[in-house]
N, C-alpha and C positions, 0 to 999 in steps of 0.2 A: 154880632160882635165884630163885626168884618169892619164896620164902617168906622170902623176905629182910627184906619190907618189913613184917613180919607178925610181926616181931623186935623187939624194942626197941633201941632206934638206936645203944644203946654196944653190941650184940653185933655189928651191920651186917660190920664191917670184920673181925672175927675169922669171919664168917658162910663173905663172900663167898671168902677165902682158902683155907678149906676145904673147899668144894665146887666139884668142879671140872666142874659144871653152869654154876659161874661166868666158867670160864675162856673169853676169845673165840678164836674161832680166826684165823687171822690178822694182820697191822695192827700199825700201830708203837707205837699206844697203849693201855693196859688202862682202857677207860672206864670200865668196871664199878667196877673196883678203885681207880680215880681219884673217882669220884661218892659212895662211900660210906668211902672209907678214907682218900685227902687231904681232903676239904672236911667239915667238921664238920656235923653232921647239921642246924644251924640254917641252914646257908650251902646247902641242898641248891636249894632256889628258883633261887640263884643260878650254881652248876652246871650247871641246867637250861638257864638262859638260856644259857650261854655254848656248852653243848653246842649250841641252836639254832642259834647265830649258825654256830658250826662247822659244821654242817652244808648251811645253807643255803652257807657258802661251799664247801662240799665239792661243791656242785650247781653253780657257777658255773665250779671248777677243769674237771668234769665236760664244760662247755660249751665252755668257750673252749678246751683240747685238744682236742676233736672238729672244732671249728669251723674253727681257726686250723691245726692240726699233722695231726691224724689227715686229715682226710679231704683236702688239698690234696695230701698222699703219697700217700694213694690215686688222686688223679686222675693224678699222675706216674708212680706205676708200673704204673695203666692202659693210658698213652699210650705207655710204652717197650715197652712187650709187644703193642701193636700193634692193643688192643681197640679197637674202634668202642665208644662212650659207649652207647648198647640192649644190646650182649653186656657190657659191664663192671659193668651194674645186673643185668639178669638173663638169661642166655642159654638158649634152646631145646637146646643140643647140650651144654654141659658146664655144670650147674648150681654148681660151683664156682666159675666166674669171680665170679659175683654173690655166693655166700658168702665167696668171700675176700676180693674188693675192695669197689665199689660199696658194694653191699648191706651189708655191714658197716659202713661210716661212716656210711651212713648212717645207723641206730638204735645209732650203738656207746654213748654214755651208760647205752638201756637195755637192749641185749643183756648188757653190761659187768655192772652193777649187779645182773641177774637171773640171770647165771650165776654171779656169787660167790657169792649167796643160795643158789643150786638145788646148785651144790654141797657145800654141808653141812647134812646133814639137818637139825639144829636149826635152820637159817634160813630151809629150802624157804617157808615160809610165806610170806617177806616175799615171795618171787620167784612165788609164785603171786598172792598178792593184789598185789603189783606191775605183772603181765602184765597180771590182769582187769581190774583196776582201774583202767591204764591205757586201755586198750580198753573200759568203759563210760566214762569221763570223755572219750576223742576221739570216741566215738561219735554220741556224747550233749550235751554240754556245749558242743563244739568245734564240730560238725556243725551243732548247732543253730543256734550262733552264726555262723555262716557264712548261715544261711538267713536270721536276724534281720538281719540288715548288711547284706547283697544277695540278695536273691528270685532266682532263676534257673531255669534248666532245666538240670537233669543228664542228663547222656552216658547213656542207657539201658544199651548193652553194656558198658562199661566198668564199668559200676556195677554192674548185676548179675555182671557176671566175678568183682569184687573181692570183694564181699556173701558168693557163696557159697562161693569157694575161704579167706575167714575165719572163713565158717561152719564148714566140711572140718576148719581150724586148732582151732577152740573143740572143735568134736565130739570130736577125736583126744586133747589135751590131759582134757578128761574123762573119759575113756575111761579113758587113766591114771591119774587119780586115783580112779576108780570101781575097778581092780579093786588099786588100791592098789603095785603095781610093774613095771617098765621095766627089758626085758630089752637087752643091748648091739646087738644089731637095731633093737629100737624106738628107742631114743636116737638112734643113727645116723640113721634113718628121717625123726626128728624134725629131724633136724639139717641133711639133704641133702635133704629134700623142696621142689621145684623152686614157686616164686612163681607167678601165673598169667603168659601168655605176656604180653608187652608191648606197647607203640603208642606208635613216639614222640609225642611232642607238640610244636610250636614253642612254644618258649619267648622270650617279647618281652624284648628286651635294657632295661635298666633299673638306675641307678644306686644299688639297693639292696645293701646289705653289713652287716648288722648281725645274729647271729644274735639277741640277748637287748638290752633296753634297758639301753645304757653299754658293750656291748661291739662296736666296731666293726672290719669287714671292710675296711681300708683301697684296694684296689684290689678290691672287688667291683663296680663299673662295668664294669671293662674284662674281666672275666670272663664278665659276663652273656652277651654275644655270644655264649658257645661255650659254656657250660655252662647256663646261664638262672639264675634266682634258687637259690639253693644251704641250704636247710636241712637238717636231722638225717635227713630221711625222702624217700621217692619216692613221686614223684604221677605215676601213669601211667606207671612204667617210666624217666622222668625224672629224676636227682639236682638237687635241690636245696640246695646250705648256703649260707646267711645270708638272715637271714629277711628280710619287705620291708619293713623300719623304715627310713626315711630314712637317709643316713648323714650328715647335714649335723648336726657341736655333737656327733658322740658321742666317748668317749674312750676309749682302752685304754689306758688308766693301772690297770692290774690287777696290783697285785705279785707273783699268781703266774707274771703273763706275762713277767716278764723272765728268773726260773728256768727257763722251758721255754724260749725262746729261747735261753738259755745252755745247754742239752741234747737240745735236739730238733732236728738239720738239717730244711729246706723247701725242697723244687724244685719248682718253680715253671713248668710247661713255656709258659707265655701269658707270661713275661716271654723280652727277648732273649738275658739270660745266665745264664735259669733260674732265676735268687734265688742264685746264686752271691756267698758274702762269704768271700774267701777265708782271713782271721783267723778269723771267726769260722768256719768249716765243718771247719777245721782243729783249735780246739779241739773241737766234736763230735765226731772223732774220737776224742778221749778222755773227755767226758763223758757221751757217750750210751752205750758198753757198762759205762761206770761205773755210772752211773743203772740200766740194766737190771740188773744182778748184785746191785745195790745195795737193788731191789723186790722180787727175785725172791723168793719166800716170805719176806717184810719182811726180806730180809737176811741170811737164813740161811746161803742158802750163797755168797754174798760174803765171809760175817765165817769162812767153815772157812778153817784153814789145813792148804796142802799140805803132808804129812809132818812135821805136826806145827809144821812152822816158820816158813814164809812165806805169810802170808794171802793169798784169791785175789780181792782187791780189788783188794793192791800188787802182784800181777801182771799185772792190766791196765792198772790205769794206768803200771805200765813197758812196755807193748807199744802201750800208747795213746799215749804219750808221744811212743818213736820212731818210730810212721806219723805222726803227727802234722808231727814235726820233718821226714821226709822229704816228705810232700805240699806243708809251707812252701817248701820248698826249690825241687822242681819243678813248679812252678805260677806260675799268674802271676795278680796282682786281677783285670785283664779279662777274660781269657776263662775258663769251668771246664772242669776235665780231661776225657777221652773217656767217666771214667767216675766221672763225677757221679751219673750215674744210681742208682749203688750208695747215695750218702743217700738217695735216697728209701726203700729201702728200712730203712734204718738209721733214719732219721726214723720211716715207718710204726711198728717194732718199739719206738722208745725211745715216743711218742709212746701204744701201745699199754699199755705198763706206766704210763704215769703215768695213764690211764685205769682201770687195774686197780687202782691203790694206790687208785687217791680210792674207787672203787668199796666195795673192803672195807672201808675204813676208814667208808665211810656207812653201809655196814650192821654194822658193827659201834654204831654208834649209836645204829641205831635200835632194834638189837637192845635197847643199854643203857635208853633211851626207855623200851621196851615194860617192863624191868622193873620202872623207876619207878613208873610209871603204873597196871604190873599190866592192859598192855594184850596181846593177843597179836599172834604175829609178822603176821597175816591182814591184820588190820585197819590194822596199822601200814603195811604195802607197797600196801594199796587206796588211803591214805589221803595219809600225806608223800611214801613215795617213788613213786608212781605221780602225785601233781600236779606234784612235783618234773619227774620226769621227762616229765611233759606240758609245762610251761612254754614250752620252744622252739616245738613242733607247735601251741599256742595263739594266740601271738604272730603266730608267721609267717604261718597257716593266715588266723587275720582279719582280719589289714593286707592278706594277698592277695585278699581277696574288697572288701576296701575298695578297694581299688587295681584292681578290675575284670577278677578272674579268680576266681570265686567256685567255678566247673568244678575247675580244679586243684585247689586248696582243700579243696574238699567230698571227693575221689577221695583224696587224700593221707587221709582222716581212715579210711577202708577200704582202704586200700591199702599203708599205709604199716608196720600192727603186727601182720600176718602174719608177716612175716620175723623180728620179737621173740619172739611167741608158740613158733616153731618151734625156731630156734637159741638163743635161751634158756632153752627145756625142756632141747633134744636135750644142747648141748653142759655143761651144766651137770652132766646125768644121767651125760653120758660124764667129769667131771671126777671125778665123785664114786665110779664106779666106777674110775679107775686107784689109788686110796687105798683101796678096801674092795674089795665083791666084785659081780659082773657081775650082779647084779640090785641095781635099788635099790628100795626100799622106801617109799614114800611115803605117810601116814599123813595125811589133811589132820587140823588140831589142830582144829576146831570146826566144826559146822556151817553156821559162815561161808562157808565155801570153797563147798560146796553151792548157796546163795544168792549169791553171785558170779558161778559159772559162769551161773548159770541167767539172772542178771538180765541178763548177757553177751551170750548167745544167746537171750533173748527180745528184746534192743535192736536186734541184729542181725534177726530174724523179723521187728517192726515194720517198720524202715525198707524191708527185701524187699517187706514185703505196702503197704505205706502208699506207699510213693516211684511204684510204675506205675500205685497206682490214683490216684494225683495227676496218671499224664499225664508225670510227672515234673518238672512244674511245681513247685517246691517254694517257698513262702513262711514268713512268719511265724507261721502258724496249726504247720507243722508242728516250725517252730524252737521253737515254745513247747511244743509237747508233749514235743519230748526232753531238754527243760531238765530241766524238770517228771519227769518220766520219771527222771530220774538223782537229783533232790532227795529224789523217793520212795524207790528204791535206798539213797540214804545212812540217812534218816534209819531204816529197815530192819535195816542192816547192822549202825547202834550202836545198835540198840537189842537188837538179838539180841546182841553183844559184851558190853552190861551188862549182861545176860538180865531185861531188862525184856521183852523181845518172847521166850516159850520156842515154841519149836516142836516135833513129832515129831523123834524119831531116825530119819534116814535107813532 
């Protein structure tokens, strides 16, 4: 579809239609078909911009479901199932507890995002340069800045635990891309391969609730006591969501937040009647298996109709309708039923697909982006969505070293995108094989991908060899060299992308 732009711009729109290299997979919208066949080839600038602003809002829908919906369901269906808060992030005896709950909310933005990409081959790209790219930018940029803002000493063991079981992570991940395919063993492997062991940590209670600035955690004061500061990611085995930005003057005045409230129940196990609204939890009943039928392959199979004659939209919402009416009925606003507990789960699931929709739909963008520009999928996922997707882990990461926990902090920047790197290969690889066949095939598209791993795992070998012979003292000498470190990285990566920089063939 590249060669689009390489056309003369009244063929554009006759181009893209016809090849169906064009076609996105996915997603409720045809940007492609939108960018060059509605907006007239002088307005393409203006396209552009709009598609950005799209986007970036598509990263903030991305946050405040993770933040606000997903992962407070996960903490409720932790609690009803009886896990201790160490076994619901990552457990010794059944490493699914941590992949299905904890562990998941916590990176779900970027697990989310790099398993739409990874499962379909034309977009692995983004989800590769996404993964590394995120992990040299927290490595590097974030880590540093942690060092710049407060000088500290790091936890020796903890750090070298995390250092090398993401080294283990980087090595396996190449591994795959070096001999080019991933068989339904290895995906698995990739998928269920267990975090390093854990340590709790006390976490000091503190009125922070904000995961992104302007979006605010209204009761994360009185949560901190029991969970501690709550971001996207675990620091030390620890869950964290909402970063530690003051909450004093923020707003969640977010328009997309009133749609997910109006479709995503919230139980609430630290309030006393759960987050119990009894109108409102009542319509959830109907609009949250709505919303889900309604995402599920953008719609697909919501919009079939049974036998031909009655859509299976209008059949839930006639069964949503009358649990709905009978939960009205036997209930009461004060107290919630014995089996309230069931939203959370209903919550977790609806909450998960509006995570998946915003997902596709971003990478279908960028996907569009990359053809604009005539950039590749690589450098696009190193590049938006891997900052994109750092944004939270930035934020939170340096106001907590401001804030005089620089330990957590720094541990969170290695600790935290193991669990991305793993389940965002693995489960990606295993989506792409129930649609084709049990090996997937993975081609990286430039020898960018090459130059990623490596800068990856050479940032990762610095810090190993650099952090003990510091004593583990770590100040500003060594925060400026992995600034520095990643500015070389970039300016590397686009120059080999415009092949100003050629190098050998692998």
């Amino acid at each position: 579809c590249w060669e689009v732009r390489k056309r003369n711009s009244s063929d554009w729109c006759r181009f893209v239609r016809s090849n169906p290299d064009c076609r996105l997979e996915g997603g409720f919208l045809d940007y492609i078909e939108g960018v060059f066949c509605v907006f007239p080839p002088r307005l393409l600038p203006l396209a552009v911009t709009l598609y950005a602003l799209w986007l970036l809002y598509l990263f903030v829908i991305l946050g405040v479901t993770a933040e606000k919906f997903f992962c407070p369901n996960l903490s409720a269906i932790s609690t009803n199932l009886k896990l201790s808060h160490n076994v619901a992030v990552f457990s010794l005896t059944s490493p699914l507890h941590g992949v299905t709950f904890l562990a998941l909310g916590n990176g779900a933005p970027d697990v989310f995002s790099a398993v739409v990409a990874f499962s379909n081959p034309r977009t692995a790209g983004l989800a590769i340069g996404a993964i590394f790219g995120a992990g040299v930018f927290v490595t590097t940029v974030v880590a540093g800045g942690i060092a710049l803002v407060k000088p500290f000493t790091a936890a020796s063991r903890p750090f070298l635990r995390d250092v090398i079981f993401y080294m283990v992570a980087v090595f396996l991940t190449f591994m795959v891309l070096y001999f080019g395919r991933i068989t339904l063993g290895e995906a698995l492997g990739e998928r269920l391969r267990r975090s390093p062991p854990t340590q709790g940590v006390p976490i000091p209670a503190s009125p922070w609730g904000c995961v992104t600035p302007g979006l605010c955690n209204g009761d994360g004061g009185r949560r901190a006591g029991r969970w501690g500061d709550r971001s996207w990611h675990t620091s030390w085995g620890v869950p964290f969501w909402g970063s530690p930005i003051p909450a004093h003057g923020c707003s969640s005045q977010v328009p997309v937040e009133l749609v997910l409230l109006l479709t995503v129940p919230v139980v609430d196990p630290d309030k006393e009647d759960l987050n119990w609204k009894r109108p409102l939890n009542c319509l959830h009943v109907l609009t949250s298996p709505l919303l889900c039928i309604l995402t599920l392959k953008s719609g697909a199979y919501g919009l079939y109709q049974i036998q031909g004659i009655f859509p299976v939209w209008g059949l839930i919402t006639l069964v949503g309708s009358v649990l709905a009416i009978i939960i009205f009925i036997t209930t009461s606003n004060e107290e919630p039923p014995k089996y309230h507990c069931v939203f959370a789960f209903l919550g977790f699931l609806a909450s998960a697909m509006w995570i998946n929709a915003a997902a596709t739909e971003l990478v279908n963008i960028l996907q569009t982006l990359g053809i604009i520009f005539q950039l590749s999928n690589t450098v696009l996922g190193l590049t938006l969505l891997a900052w994109g997707n750092s944004i939270g882990d930035t934020f939170s990461d340096l106001t907590m070293a401001r804030q005089g926990y620089p330990r957590m902090a720094f541990s969170a920047c290695f600790g935290g995108i193991i669990f991305n790197i793993l389940v965002g290969v693995g489960l990606g690889c295993l989506l792409q094989m129930t649609s084709s066949q049990l090996v997937v095939k993975l081609e990286p598209d430039s020898l960018l991908v090459w130059i990623l791993a490596g800068a990856l795992g050479l940032s990762l070998v610095f810090s190993f060899v650099s952090v003990p012979a510091q004593c583990f003292q770590l100040g500003k000498a060594y925060g400026v060299c992995l600034i520095l470190y990643y500015l070389a990285f970039l300016c590397v990566a686009l120059l080999t992308e415009f092949r100003v920089i050629r190098l050998s063939a692998v």
